[in-house]
C-alpha positions as CSV (number, residue, x, y, z in Angstrom):
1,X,-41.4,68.2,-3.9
2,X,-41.8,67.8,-0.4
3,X,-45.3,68.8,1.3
4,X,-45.6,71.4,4.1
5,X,-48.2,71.5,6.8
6,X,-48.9,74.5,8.6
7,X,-51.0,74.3,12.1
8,X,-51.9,77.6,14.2
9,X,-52.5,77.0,17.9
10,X,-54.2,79.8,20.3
11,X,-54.2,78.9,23.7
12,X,-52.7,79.4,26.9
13,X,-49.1,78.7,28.4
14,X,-49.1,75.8,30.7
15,X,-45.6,77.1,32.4
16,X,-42.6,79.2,31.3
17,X,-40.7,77.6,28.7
18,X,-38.0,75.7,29.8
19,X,-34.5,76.2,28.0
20,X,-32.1,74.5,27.3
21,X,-28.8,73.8,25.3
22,X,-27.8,70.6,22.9
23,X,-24.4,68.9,23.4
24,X,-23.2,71.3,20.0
25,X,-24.8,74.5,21.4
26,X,-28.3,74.8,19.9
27,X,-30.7,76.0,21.9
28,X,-34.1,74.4,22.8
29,X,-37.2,75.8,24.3
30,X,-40.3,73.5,25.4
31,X,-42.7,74.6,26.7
32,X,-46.7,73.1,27.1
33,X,-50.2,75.1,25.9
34,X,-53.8,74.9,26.4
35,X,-56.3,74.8,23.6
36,X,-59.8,75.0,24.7
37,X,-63.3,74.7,23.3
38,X,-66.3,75.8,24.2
39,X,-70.0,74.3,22.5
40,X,-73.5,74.1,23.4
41,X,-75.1,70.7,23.5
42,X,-78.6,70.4,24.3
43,X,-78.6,74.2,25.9
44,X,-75.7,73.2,27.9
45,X,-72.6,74.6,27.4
46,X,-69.6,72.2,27.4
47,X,-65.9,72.7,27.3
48,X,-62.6,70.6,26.4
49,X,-59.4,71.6,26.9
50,X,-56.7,69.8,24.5
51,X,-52.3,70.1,25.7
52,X,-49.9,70.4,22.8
53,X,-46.2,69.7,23.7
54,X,-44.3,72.7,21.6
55,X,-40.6,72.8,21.0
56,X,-38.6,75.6,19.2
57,X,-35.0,75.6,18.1
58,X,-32.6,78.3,17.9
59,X,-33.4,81.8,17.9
60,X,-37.4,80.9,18.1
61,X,-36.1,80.0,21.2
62,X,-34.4,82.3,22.5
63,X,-37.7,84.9,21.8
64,X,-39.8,82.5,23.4
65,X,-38.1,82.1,26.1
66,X,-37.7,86.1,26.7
67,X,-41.5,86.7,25.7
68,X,-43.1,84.2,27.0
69,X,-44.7,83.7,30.3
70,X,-46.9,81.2,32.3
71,X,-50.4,82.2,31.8
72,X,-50.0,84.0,28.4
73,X,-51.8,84.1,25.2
């Protein structure tokens, strides 16, 4: 039996999700979002931000391109 990995991101959308359609009608959304992590290192306080590329088929798709918005958590 196959093995499934299951990842949660919270972040911050880079720009609205682009949409679009595959040559047999399936919709695609991408869109970009920022991850970012805050830590103290020697009293200072430092901060990364990491970009995940996200792409969702279908009718994830379509919700995330109605619900989702530059800037958004």
């Amino acid at each position: 039996m196959p093995a499934l990995n299951r990842v949660q991101l919270i972040g911050r959308l880079g720009k609205d999700p682009e949409t679009r359609f595959t040559p047999t009608g399936k919709k695609v959304a991408q869109f970009s979002l920022a991850v970012s992590n805050r830590w103290k290192a020697g009293g200072e306080v430092k901060e990364s931000t990491d970009w995940f590329n996200i792409e969702t088929w279908e009718k994830l798709a379509e919700i995330c391109s109605q619900y989702l918005h530059k800037g958004s958590l």
